[in-house]
N, C-alpha and C positions, 0 to 999 in steps of 0.2 A: 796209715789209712786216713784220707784226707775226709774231715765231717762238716756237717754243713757250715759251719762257719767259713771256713777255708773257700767256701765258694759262692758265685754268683747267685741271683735268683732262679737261674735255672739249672744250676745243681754241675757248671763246669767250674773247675777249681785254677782259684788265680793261680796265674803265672808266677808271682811273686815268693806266697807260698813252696812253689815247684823250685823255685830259686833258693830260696830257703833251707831249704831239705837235703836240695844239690848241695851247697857248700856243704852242709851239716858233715854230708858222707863224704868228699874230697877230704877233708881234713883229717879224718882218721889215718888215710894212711901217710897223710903228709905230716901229722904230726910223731906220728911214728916211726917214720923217715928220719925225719929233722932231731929225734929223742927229744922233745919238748916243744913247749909252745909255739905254734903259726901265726900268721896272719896270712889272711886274704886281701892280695897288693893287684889281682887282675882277673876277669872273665873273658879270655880272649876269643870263645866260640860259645853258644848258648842255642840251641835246636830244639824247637817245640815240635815234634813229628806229629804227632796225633794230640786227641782232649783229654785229659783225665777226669774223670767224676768223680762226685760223692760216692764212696762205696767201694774204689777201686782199690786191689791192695798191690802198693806199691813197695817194691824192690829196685836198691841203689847198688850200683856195681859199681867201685871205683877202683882204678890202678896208678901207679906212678910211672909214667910216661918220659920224664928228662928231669935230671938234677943240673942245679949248678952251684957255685961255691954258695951261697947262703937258700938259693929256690928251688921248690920243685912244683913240676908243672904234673896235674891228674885230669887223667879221664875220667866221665861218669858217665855211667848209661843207668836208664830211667825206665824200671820194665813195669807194665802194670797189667796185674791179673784180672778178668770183669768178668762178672759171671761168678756167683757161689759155686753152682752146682759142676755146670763146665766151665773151669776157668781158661778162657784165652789169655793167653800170657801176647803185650804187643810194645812195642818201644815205642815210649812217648815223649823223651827226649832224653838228649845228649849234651853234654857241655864239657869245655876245659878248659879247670881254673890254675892257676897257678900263686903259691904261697909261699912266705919265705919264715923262717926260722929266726924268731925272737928271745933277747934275752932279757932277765927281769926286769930291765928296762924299756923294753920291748921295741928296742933296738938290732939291726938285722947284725944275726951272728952266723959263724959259718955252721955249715952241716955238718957233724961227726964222719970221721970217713969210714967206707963199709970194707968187711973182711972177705 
């Protein structure tokens, strides 16, 4: 839930912020993917659909979309609830980033492969 700091004076919350949050939730499942640590090497699409405010409680959907020997590439949708009492659930953006699989050197390593 984004609070006032997160946003302008008139209470619509940075972009940046929103960008923020997105990678936060791509990496879960890219890090999950990859069995260890990512990085974020690209934001190849980024969709502000609607505003988000102060107040609004935001929900990250994120899924893995394409692997390749060291990357995978995740969608994220960006749903936000407004409204205590009736909450409209509305998509306020979309984006896909793509990460690649680090090793303690944090050097790209390949992807374990899946069974």
């Amino acid at each position: 839930m984004p609070m006032p700091a997160d946003a302008n004076v008139h209470g619509d919350v940075f972009g940046g912020w929103i960008m923020a949050q997105t990678d936060l939730a791509g990496s879960i499942p890219a890090a999950r993917r990859a069995g260890g640590r990512v990085a974020t090497v690209a934001v190849t699409s980024f969709v502000f659909k609607q505003p988000v405010f102060v107040g609004d409680l935001l929900s990250f959907y994120a899924r893995v979309i394409k692997t390749g020997n060291t990357s995978i590439t995740i969608d994220v949708e960006v749903w936000a609830e407004r409204g205590r009492l009736d909450a409209q659930a509305v998509k306020v953006t979309e984006a896909t980033l793509v990460y690649v699989a680090t090793d303690a050197n944090r050097k790209p390593r390949a992807l374990p492969t899946t069974d």
